[in-house]
C-alpha positions as CSV (number, residue, x, y, z in Angstrom):
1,X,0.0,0.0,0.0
2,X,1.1,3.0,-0.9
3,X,2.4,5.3,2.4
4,X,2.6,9.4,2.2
5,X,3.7,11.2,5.6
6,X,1.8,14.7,6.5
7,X,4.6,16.8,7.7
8,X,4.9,20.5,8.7
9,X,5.5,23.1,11.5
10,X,2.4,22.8,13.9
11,X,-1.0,24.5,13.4
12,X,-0.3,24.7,9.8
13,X,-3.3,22.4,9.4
14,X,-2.1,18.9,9.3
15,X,-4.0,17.1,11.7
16,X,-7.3,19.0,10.4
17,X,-6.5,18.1,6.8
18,X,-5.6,14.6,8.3
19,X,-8.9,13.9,9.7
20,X,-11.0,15.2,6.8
21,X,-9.0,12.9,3.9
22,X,-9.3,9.7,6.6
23,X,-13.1,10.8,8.3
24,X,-13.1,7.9,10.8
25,X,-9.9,8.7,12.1
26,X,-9.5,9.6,15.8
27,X,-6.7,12.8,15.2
28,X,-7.0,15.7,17.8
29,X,-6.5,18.8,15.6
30,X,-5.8,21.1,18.6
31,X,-4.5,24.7,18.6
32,X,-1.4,24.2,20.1
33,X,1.7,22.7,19.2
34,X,2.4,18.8,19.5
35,X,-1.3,17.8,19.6
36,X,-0.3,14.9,17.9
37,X,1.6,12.3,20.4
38,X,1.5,9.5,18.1
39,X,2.1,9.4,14.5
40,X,-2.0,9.1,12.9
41,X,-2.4,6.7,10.4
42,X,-5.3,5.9,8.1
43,X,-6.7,4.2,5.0
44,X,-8.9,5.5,2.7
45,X,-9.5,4.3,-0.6
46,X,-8.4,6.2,-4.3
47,X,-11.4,6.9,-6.1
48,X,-11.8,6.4,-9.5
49,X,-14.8,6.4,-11.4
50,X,-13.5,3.7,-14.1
51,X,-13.9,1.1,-11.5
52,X,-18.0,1.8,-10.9
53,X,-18.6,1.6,-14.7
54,X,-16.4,-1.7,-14.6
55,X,-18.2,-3.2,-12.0
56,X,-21.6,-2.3,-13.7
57,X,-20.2,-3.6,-17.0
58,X,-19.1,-7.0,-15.4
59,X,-22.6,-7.1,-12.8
60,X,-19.7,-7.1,-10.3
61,X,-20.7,-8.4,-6.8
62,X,-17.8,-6.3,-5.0
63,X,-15.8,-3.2,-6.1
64,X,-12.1,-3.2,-4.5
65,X,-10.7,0.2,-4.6
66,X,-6.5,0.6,-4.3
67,X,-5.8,2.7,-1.4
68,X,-3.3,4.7,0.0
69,X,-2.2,5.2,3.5
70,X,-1.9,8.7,5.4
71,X,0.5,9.1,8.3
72,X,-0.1,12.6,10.6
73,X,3.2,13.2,11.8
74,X,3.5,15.7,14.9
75,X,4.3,19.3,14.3
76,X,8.6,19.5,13.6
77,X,9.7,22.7,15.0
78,X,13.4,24.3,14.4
79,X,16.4,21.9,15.8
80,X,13.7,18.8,15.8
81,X,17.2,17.0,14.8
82,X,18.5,17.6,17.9
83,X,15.9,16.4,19.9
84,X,14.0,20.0,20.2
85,X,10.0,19.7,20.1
86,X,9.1,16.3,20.0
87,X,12.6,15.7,18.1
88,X,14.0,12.9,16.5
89,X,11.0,10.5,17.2
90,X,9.3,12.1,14.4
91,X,11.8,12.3,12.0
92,X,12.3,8.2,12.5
93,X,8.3,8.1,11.1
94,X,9.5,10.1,7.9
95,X,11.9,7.0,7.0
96,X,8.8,4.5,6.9
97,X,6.9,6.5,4.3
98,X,7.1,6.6,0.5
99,X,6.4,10.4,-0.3
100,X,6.2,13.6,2.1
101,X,3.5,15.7,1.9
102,X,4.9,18.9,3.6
103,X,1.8,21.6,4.4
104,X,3.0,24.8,4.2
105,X,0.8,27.4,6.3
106,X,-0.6,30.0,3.4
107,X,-3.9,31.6,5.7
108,X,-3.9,34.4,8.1
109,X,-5.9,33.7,10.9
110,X,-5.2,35.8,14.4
111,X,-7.2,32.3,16.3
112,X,-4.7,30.6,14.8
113,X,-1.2,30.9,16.6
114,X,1.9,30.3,14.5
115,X,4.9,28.7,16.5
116,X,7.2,30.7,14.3
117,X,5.3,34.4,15.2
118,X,4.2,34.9,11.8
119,X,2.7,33.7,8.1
120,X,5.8,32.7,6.0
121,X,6.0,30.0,3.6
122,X,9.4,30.2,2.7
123,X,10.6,30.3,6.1
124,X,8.6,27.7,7.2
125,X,10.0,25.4,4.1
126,X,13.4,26.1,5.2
127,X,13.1,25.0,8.8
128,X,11.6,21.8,7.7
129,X,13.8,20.7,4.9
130,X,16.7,22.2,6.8
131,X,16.0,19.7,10.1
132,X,15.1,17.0,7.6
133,X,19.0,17.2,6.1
134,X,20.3,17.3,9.2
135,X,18.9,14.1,10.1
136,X,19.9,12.7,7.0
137,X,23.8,13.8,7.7
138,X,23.6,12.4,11.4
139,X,22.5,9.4,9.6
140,X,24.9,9.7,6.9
141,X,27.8,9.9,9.5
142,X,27.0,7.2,11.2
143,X,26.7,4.5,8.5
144,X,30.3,6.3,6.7
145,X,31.6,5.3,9.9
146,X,30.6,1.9,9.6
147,X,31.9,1.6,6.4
148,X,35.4,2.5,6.8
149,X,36.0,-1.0,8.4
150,X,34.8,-2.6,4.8
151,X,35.7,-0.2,2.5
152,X,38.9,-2.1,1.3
153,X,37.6,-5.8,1.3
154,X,34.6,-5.2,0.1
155,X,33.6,-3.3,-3.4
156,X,29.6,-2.7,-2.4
157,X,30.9,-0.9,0.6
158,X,33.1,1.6,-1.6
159,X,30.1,1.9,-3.9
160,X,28.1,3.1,-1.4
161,X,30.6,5.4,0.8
162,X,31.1,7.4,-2.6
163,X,27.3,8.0,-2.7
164,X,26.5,8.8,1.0
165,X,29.8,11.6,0.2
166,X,28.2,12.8,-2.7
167,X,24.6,13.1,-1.2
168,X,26.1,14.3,1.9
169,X,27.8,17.2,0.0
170,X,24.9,18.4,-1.8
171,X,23.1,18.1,1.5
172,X,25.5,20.4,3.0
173,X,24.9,23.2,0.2
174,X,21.4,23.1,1.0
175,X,20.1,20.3,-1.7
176,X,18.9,17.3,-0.7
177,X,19.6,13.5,-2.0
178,X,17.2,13.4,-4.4
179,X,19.2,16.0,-6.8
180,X,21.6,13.5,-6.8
181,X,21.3,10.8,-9.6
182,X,22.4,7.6,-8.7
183,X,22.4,4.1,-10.6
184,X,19.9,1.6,-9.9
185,X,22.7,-0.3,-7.8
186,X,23.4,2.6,-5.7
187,X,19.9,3.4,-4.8
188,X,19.8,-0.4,-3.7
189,X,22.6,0.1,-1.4
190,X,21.9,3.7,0.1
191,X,17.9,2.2,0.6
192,X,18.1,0.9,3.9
193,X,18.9,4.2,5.2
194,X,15.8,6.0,4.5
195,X,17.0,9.0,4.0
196,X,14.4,12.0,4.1
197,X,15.9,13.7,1.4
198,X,15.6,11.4,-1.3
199,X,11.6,10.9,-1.0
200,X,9.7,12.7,-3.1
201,X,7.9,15.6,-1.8
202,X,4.7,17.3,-2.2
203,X,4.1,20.8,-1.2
204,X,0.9,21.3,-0.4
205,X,-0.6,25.1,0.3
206,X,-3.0,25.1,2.8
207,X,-5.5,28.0,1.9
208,X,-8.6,29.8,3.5
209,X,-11.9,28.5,1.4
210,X,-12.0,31.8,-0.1
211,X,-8.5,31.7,-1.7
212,X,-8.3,28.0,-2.6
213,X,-9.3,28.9,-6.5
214,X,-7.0,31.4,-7.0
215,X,-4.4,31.1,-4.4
216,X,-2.4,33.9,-2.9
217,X,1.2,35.5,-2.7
218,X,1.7,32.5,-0.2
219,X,0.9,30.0,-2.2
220,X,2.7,31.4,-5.3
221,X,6.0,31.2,-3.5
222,X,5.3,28.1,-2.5
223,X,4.8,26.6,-6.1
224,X,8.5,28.7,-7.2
225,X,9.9,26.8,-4.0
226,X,8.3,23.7,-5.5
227,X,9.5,24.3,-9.0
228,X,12.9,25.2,-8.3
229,X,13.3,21.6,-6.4
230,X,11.6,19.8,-9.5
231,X,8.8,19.0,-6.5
232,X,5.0,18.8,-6.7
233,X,2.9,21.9,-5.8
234,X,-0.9,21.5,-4.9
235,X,-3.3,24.2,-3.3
236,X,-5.7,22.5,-0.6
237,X,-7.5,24.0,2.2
238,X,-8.1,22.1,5.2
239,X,-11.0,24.1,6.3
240,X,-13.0,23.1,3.3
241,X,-12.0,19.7,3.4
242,X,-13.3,20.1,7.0
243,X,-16.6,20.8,5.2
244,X,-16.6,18.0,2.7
245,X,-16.8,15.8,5.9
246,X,-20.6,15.7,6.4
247,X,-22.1,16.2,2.7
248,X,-23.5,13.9,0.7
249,X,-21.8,13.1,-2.7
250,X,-24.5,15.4,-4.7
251,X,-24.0,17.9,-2.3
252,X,-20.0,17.3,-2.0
253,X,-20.1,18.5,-6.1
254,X,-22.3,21.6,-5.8
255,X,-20.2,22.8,-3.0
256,X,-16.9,22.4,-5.1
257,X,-18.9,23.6,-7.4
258,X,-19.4,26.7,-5.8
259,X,-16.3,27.1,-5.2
260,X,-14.9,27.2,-8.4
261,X,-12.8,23.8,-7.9
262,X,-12.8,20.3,-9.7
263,X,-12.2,18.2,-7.2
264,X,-11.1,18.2,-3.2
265,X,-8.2,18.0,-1.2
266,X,-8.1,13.7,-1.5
267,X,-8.0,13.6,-5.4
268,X,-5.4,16.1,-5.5
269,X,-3.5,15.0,-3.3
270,X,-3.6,11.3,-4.7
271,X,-3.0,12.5,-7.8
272,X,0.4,13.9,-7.4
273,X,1.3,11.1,-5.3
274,X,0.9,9.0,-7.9
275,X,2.2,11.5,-10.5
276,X,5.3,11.7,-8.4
277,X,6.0,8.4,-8.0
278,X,5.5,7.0,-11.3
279,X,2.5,4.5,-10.0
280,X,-0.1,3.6,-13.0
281,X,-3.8,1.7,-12.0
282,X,-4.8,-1.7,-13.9
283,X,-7.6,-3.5,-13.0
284,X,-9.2,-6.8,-13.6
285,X,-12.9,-7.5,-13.4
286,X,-15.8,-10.3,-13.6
287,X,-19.0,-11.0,-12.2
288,X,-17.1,-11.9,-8.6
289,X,-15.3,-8.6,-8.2
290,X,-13.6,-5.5,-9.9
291,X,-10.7,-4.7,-8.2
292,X,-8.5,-1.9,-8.8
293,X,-4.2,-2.4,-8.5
294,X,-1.4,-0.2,-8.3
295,X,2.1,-0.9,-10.3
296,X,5.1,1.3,-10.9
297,X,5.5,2.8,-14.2
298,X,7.7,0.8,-16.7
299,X,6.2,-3.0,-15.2
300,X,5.6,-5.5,-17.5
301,X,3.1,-7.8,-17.7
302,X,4.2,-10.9,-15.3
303,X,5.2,-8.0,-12.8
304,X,1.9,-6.3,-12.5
305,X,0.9,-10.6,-12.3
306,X,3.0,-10.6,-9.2
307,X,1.5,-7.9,-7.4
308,X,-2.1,-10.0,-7.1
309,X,0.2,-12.9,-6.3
310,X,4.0,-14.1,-6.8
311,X,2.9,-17.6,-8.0
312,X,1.2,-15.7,-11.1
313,X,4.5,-14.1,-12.0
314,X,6.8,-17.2,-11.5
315,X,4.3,-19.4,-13.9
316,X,3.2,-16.4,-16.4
317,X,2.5,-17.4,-19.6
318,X,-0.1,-14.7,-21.2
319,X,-2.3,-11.9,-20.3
320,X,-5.8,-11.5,-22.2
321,X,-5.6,-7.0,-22.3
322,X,-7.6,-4.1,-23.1
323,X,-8.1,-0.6,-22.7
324,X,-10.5,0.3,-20.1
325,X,-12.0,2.6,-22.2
326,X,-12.2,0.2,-25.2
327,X,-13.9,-2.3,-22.6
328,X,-16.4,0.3,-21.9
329,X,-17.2,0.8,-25.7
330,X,-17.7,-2.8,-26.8
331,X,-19.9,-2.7,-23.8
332,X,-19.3,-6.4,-22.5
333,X,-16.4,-8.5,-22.4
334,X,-18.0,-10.8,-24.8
335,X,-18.8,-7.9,-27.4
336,X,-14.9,-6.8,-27.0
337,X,-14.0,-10.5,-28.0
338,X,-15.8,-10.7,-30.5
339,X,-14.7,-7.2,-32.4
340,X,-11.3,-8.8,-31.6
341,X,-10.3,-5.9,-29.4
342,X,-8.6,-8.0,-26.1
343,X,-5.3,-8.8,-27.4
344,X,-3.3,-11.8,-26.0
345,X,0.2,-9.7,-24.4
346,X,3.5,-11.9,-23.5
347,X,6.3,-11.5,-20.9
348,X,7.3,-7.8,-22.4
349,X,4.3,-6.6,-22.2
350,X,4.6,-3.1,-20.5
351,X,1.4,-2.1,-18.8
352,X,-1.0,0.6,-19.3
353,X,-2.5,3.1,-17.2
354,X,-6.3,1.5,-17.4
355,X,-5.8,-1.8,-18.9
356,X,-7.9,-4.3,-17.6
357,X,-6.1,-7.4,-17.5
358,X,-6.6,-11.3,-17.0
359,X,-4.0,-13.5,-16.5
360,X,-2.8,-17.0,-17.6
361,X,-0.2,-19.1,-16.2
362,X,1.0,-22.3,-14.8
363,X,0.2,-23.5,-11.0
């Protein structure tokens, strides 16, 4: 499943964005710094309309969304790396998750107190990803030191002190380790480490409902920050998320509506996930279930096999494919068999975003 930690200073909004993207989740969302003992963690499942019309298609009996997993981390505050605040405890959450979505404060609000005094997204950016590279050369330092015993009897060992010095360099200058480009080896040894750096990062402006269309000098610095890292930028606003909560789906649409928006907080926020780490959606469907799976970009066929089940990758032999959208034409599976339009794919089959898939293999 996929994992994305909620990071930022505190009362930027976090927990109160955390508890209306997972509603049955027990967050306190107070006004006051380190409201949130424990890391917060909750399911909820990706929607996608392609997997409704599937189901209707197929007279499914159960639709199985993918979902995604959000972790509310407590409020980091300046010198978190050295213990300040609720300290290193917090940081050791970042290392479990696959993507960072760091809430940047981008409202005024007097109620509201800021631990930092005022409303300042750059700042605010800085103390985070400054505290996150410091962790990242404490753990840098550590593992170099490790190292040195190996270094000259063993060539992985070399390998990998070269990286951690290059990464630690660029950390020093203020970069992190994801501007550093590494071979797929190297990223295999340097894994273990977790190193905040490296995830991906989403930065995501937490706006008052009235701004959330257009955004605001905040939130336009934010998205130069963003670009100038190659990171993703969204605009959300926890307070109308907030008001999602209770509405019915009809009323959910004519409230976005309203507002000028497309979609809420959730899809946006999944979307760039997704976006920014290179995950595509297949699904396969029948009169049992429809069910919805996530893959990596680049997977081939026996690979997006092995994610329902390993034995379906080791004993692959073909998968029947088709276009979701073609599906949804030829209006039944039979139809699209018999217009020709499922194509039998082999072992180097890359996968599509949409196909709807059924494999064949060997017990």
């Amino acid at each position: 499943m996929l994992k994305v930690g909620i990071v930022g200073l505190p009362n930027v909004g976090k927990s109160t964005l955390f508890n209306a993207l997972v509603a049955n989740a027990q967050a306190q969302a107070a006004n006051f710094p380190f409201c949130t003992i424990e890391p917060n963690v909750g399911t909820v499942a990706v929607p996608d309309d392609r997997l409704h019309l599937l189901g209707a298609l197929s007279d499914s009996k159960e639709l199985i969304p993918t979902r995604i997993e959000f972790v509310d981390i407590a409020g980091l505050v300046e010198g978190a790396s050295q213990g300040e605040g609720l300290g290193n405890k917090f940081l050791s959450n970042i290392r479990e998750v696959d993507a960072i979505v760091h809430v940047v404060r981008c409202f005024e609000d007097e109620n509201v107190i800021h631990v930092a005094g005022s409303v300042d997204p750059a700042r605010d950016i800085e103390i985070i990803n400054l505290e996150l590279g410091l962790s990242d050369l404490n753990q840098i330092e550590k593992r170099r030191e490790r190292l040195k015993k190996q270094i000259r009897i063993n060539k992985e060992s070399q390998i990998e002190d070269n990286c951690l010095e290059k990464i630690s360099l660029e950390i020093e200058k203020g970069g992190s380790a994801r501007n550093i480009s590494l071979l797929k080896e190297e990223n295999k040894l340097i894994k273990p480490l977790g190193l905040l750096t490296a995830k991906p990062i989403i930065y995501a402006s937490n706006l008052s409902e009235d701004e959330l269309l257009s955004g605001n000098l905040f939130s336009e610095k934010v998205n130069r920050l963003a670009s100038r890292e190659s990171a993703q930028s969204i605009r959300i606003s926890a307070q109308v998320e907030a008001e999602l909560i209770d509405l019915a789906p009809t009323e959910r649409v004519d409230y976005l509506n309203g507002l000028g928006v497309k979609e809420g907080g959730l899809q946006s926020l999944i979307k760039a996930s997704y976006q920014i780490l290179g995950l595509r959606t297949y699904f396969t469907t029948g009169e049992k279930e429809t069910k919805a799976w996530t893959i990596k970009e680049g997977m081939t066929a026996p690979q997006a096999a092995g994610v329902i089940h390993t034995d379906f990758e080791r004993g692959f032999i073909r998968a029947q494919t088709i276009g979701c959208k073609k599906l949804l034409e030829a209006g039944s599976l039979l139809e699209a068999k018999n217009k020709g339009w499922i194509r039998s794919e082999g072992k180097d089959y890359i996968v599509n975003e949409g196909d709807v898939m059924e494999f064949l293999f060997n017990v």
